[in-house]
C-alpha positions as CSV (number, residue, x, y, z in Angstrom):
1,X,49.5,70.1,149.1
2,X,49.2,69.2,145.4
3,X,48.3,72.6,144.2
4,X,50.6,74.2,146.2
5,X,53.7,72.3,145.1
6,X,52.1,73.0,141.3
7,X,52.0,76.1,142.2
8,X,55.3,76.5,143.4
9,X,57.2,74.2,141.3
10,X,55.3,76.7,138.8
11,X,56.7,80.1,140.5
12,X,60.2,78.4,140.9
13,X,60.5,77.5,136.8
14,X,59.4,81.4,136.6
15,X,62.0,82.9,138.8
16,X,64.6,80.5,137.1
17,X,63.4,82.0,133.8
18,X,64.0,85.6,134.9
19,X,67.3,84.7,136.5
20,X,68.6,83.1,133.5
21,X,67.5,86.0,131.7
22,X,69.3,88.7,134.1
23,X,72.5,86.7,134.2
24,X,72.9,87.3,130.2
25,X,71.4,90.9,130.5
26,X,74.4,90.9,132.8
27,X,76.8,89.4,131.1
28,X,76.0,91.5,128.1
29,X,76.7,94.9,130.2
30,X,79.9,93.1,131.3
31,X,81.2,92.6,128.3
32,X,80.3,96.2,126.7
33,X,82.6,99.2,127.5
34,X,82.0,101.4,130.1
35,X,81.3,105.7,129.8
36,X,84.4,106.5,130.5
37,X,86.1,103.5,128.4
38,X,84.0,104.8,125.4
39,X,84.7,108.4,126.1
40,X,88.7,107.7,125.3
41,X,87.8,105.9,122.2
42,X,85.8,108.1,121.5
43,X,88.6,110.9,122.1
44,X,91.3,108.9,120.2
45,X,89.3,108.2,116.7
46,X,88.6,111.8,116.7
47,X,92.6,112.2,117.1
48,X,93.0,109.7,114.2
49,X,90.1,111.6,112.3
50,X,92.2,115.0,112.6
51,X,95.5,113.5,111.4
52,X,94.1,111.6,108.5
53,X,92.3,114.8,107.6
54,X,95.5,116.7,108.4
55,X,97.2,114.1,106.2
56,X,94.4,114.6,102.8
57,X,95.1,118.3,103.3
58,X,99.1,118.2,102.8
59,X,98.3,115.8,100.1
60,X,95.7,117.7,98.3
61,X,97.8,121.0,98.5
62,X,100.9,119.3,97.2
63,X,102.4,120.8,94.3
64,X,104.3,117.9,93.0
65,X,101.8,115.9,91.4
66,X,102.4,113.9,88.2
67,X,100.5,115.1,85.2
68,X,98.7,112.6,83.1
69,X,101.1,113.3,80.3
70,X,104.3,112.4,82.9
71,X,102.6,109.2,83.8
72,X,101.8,108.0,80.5
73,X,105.3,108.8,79.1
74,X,107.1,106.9,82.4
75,X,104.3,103.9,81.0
76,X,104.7,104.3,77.3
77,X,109.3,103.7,78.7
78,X,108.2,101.0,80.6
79,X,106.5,99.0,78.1
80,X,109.4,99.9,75.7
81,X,111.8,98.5,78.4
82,X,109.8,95.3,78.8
83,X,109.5,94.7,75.0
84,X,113.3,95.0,74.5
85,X,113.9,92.8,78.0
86,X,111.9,90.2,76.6
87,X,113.4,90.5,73.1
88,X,117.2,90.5,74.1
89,X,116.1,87.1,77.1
90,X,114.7,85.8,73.4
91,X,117.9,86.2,71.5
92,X,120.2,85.0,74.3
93,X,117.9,82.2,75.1
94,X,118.4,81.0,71.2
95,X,122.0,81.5,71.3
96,X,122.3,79.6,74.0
97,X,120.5,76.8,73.0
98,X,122.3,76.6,69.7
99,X,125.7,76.4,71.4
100,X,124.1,74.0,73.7
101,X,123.2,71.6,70.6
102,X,126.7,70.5,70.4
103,X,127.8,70.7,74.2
104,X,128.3,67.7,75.5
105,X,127.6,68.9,79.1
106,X,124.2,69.9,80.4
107,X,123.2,73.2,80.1
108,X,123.5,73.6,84.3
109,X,127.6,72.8,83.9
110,X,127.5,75.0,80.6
111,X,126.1,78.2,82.8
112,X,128.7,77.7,85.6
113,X,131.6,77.1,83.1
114,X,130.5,80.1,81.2
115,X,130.0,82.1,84.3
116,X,125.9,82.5,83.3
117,X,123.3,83.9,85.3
118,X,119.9,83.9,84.5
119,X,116.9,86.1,86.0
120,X,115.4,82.5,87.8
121,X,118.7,82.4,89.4
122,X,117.8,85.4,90.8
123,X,113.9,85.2,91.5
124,X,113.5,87.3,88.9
125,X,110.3,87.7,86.8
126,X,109.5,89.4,83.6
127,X,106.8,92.0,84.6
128,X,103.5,91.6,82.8
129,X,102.1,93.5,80.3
């Protein structure tokens, strides 16, 4: 009787083995998509392939590109811009703080008296170079 429970206690760990191992062999095909559920993605990323191809073409063929010579001269404006933007914030900055030398107010009061607004005020920031 020994034996035979050994051997079946044996054949019992075995089968347990192979079940365990079926249930997450199933639970794998579960959770993967089915034919027909991979035949429609399959179907719409082609769709999305065609349009974004579509979309390169009309792109590609477009006439209204910017030449390398446009694009530096819109740069070469900006950076003028920016230089002078900084240059004239400088100025005013120094003017201000020489009025406010003598102001007995702080310079918060001064700016609403005066009727100041700076680019802080509103959130905005000198572009970087």
């Amino acid at each position: 009787l020994d034996g035979e429970i050994a051997a079946r206690s044996a054949e019992l760990q075995a089968l347990q083995q192979s079940c365990r191992h079926m249930e997450a062999e199933l639970k794998d095909l579960n959770s993967s998509m089915t034919t027909p559920e991979i035949a429609r993605e399959i179907e719409a990323l082609r769709k999305d392939c065609a349009s974004y191809t579509e979309k390169l073409e009309r792109i590609k063929s477009a006439t209204n590109h910017v030449t390398p010579e446009e694009k530096e001269k819109v740069c070469r404006e900006q950076q003028l811009y920016r230089r002078e933007w900084r240059r004239r914030k400088r100025m005013a900055t120094e003017l201000l703080d020489a009025i406010l030398e003598g102001y007995p107010k702080s310079k918060k009061q001064f700016f609403e008296e005066v009727g100041i607004e700076t680019d802080e005020d509103h959130g905005v920031v000198l572009p970087a170079t």
